[in-house]
N, C-alpha and C positions, 0 to 999 in steps of 0.2 A: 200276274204272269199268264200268259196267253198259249193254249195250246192247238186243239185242234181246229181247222177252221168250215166255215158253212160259208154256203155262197147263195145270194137271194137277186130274182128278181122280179119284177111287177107282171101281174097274169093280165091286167089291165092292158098295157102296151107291149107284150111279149107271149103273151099267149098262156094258156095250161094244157102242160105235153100229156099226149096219150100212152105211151108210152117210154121205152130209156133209150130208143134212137132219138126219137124228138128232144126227150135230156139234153144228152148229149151235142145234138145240133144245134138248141137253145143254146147250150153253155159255153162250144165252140162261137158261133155269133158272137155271142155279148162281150165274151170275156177284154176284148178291147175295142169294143164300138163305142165311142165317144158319144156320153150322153149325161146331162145334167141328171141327179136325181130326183125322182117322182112323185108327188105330194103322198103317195101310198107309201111310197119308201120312207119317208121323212115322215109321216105320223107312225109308223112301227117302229123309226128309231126315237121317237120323242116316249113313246109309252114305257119303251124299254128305259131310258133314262130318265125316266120318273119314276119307273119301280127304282133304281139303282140312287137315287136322291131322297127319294121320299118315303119311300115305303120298307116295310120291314120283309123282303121276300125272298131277295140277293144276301149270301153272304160274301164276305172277301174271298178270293179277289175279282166274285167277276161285280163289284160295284165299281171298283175301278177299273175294269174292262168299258162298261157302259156308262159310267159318270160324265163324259163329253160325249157321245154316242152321236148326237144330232150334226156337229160340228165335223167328226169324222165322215159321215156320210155327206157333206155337202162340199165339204173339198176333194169327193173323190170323182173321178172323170168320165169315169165307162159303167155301159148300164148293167152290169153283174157287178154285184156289191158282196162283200165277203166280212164274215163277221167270226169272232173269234172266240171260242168256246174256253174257260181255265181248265188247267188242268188235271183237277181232277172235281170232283162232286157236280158234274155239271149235267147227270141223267134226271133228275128235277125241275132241270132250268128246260132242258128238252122242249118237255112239255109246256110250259108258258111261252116259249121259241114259235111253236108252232099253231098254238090260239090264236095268238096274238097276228102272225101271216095269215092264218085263218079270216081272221077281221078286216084285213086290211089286203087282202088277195093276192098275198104275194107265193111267191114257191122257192121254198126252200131244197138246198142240192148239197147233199153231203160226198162228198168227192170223195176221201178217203174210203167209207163203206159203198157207196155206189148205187143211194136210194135216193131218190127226191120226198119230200112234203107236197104236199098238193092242197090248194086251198078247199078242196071240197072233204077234204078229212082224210082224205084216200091217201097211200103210200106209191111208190114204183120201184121197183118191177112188181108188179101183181102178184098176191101169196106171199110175200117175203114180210112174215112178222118182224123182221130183225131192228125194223124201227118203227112202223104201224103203234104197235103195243106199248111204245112208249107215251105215243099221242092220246090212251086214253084216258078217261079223265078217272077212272076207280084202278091204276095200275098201281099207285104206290099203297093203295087201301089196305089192301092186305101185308102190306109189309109192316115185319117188325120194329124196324126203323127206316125212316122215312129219308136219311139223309144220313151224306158221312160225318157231318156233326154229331146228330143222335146215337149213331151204330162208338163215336168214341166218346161221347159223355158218357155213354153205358157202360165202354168197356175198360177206357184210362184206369178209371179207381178199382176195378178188380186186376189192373195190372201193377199199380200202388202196392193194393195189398200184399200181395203173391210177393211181387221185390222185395219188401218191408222183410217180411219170413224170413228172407235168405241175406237178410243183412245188407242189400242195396237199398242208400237212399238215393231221393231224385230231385236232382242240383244240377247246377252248372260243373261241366269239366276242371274250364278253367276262368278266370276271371271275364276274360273277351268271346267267351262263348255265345253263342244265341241260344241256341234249342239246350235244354235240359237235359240228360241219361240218368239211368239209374248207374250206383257209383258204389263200387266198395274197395278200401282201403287194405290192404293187408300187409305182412308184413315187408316181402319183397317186389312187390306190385301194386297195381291199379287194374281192376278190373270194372268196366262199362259196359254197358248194355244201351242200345239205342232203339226204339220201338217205331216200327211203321202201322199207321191205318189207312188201306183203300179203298178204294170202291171202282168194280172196274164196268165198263160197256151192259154189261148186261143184269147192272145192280147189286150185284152181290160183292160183299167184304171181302178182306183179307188182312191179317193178322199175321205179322214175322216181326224177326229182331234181330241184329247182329253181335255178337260178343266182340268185345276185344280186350285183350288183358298185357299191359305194357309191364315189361320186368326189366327196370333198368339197369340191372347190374349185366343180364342175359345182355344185353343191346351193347353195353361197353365192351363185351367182346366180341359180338357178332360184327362190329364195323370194323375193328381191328382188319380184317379178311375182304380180300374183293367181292365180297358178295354183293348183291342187287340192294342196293339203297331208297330207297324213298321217303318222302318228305313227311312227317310224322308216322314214322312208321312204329307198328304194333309185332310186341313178339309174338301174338297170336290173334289169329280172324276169322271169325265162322259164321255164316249165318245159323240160325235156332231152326231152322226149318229143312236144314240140306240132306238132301238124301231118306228124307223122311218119306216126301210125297215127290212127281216129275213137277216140271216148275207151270207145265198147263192143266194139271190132273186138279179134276170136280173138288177131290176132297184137300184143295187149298180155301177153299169159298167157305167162307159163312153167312149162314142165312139168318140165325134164330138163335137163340140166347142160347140155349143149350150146345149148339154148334159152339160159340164162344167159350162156355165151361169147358166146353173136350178141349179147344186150341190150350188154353190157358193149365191145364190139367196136364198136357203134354208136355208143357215147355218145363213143367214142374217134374215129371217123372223122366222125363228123356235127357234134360239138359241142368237143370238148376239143381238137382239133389245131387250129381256128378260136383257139378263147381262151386258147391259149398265144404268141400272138403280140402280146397285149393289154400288155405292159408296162411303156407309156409312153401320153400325151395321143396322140402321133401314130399308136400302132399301134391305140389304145381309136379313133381316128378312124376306121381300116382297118376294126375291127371292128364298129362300128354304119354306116359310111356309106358303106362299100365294098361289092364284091361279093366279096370274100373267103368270104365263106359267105350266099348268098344266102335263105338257109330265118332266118337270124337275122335278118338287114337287114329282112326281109318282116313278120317279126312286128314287131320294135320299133319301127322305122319306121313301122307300120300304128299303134299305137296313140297317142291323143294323151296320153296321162302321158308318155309318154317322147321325141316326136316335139320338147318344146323342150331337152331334155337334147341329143337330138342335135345340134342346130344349135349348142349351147353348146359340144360337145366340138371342132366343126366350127371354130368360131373359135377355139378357143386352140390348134388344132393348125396352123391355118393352113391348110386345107383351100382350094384353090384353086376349088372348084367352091360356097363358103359362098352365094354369091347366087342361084345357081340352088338350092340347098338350101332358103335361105329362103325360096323356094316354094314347092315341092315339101311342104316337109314341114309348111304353114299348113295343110293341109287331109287330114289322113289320114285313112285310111279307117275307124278307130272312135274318135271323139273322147273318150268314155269320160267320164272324172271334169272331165277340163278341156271339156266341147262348150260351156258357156257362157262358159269365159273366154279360149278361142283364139281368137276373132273381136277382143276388145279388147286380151288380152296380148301376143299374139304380134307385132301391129308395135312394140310400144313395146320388148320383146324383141329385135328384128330391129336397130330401132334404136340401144339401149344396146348392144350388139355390137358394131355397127360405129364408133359414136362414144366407147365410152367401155373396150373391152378389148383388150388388146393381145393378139395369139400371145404363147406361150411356147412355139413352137420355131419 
């Protein structure tokens, strides 16, 4: 799959701009000037799908980005040719991108950021490291991992372990699943964990997760009610990370193994010692409507998808504080998908509760 894209073309027959007006006016020109591709152009995409065929350098998916690469470039029609970057682990391939133009004198135009490559090693606009430094050949030397393979071959199994602890193991959902979660069993639930690893523009990691913990019995009454439905939906959904840090703040990044123990260290004191006490109606009580973890209570509680889930969990656990709850939680602070049907569900909700379900403890 194909994300961002670059657009190239020959300094041979189109020149190398001086500046990002000349960008610009190159890029305007070409972009549909009717022109066979260039023997420069066709040996840069032949190298490249030789790395992606032959060589061990590419991993998926950009080999099938470039595995026909020669082919693609000869049935396309105008002399700006555009090539297309995967989605994510592609600041490695950067640099062979732009050797390789290097060699073969082409200039590379990242449109999205608003710098060219320049076959003489140079970047545009002038002073702007924000992609220069990627072109140099000792940028990734210093890194503790080289690639978002390495930064998750490091960190998967210390995130094994850590689940392993708290009684998640990591399997499939359900039989027709693809990707694996960590997975624990309880007595009135299913709770999962699904783990992301990134790497974003300027190298650096990131490490999150999302909870979800489905309680079927809570869900047989929650549809009962016009409330907002969705297609597998979960009676509760958090990410591991909310409200922790803002969602562009430095201290989401990891750079170094230690940085990785603090993320991991985190998830372990702020969120997982909380929902290891989850393994019954009365303790999943604790955990949505207690102060046992007050950073959890504030979100869920806050939103109304989940604010009648709580008050369900609240009567079948036997929550002594249920009628002061039934206030409280009529009116949360982001009504979300239910804002139109919590003013008529929720008392007839409140109602069937108290008249028509018993505790189960």
């Amino acid at each position: 799959m194909s994300g961002q894209m670059l657009y190239l073309w020959d300094a041979n027959d189109h020149g190398v701009p001086k500046n990002m007006d000349e960008v610009f006016k190159t890029f305007n020109q070409l972009v549909e000037k009717p022109e066979r591709p260039s023997s420069a152009i066709l040996a840069f995409a032949q190298r490249l799908q030789d790395l992606a065929r032959f060589h061990q350098v590419f991993q998926e998916p950009t080999k099938q980005l470039y595995y026909n690469l020669v082919e693609q470039f000869k049935q396309h029609q105008y002399a700006l040719h555009n090539l297309a970057l995967p989605y994510s682990n592609y600041l490695p391939l950067l640099k062979i991108l732009g050797k390789t133009a290097e060699a073969f004198n082409l200039v590379i135009y990242d449109d999205q950021l608003g710098v060219a490559y320049l076959p003489t090693r140079k970047s545009l606009p002038e002073g702007d490291c924000a992609i220069s430094w990627l072109m140099q050949e000792d940028y990734f030397a210093n890194k503790t991992f080289k690639n978002l393979n390495e930064f998750k071959d490091y960190t998967q199994p210390l995130m094994h372990e850590l689940m392993a602890r708290y009684g998640l193991s990591y399997e499939l959902l359900t039989p027709t699943s693809t990707k694996p979660m960590y997975i624990k069993k309880t007595t009135y639930s299913i709770q999962y964990i699904s783990v992301g690893y990134t790497q974003d523009k300027e190298g650096d990691y990131g490490l999150n997760g999302c909870l979800y913990i489905d309680i079927p019995m809570v869900e047989d009454i929650y549809n009962r009610f016009e409330f907002f439905k969705e297609k597998n939906a979960n009676s509760v959904e958090m990410l591991l990370l909310d409200h922790l840090y803002p969602l562009n703040s430095d201290k989401r990044k990891l750079k170094t193994k230690e940085d990785i123990a603090a993320r991991i260290q985190l998830f372990e004191d702020e969120f997982l010692k909380s929902l290891a006490i989850a393994e019954n109606m009365k303790d999943l009580d604790r955990l949505l409507n207690s102060d046992i973890n007050d950073r959890f209570k504030w979100i869920i509680q806050g939103c109304g998808i989940y604010t009648p889930r709580c008050l369900i969990v609240a009567r079948l656990a036997n929550n002594p504080h249920f009628e002061e709850l039934a206030m409280s939680l009529a009116t949360p602070r982001a009504p979300a998908a239910n804002r139109t049907s919590l003013p008529t569900e929720w008392p007839k909700l409140v109602k069937y509760l108290r008249e028509e379900v018993q505790p189960i403890v």
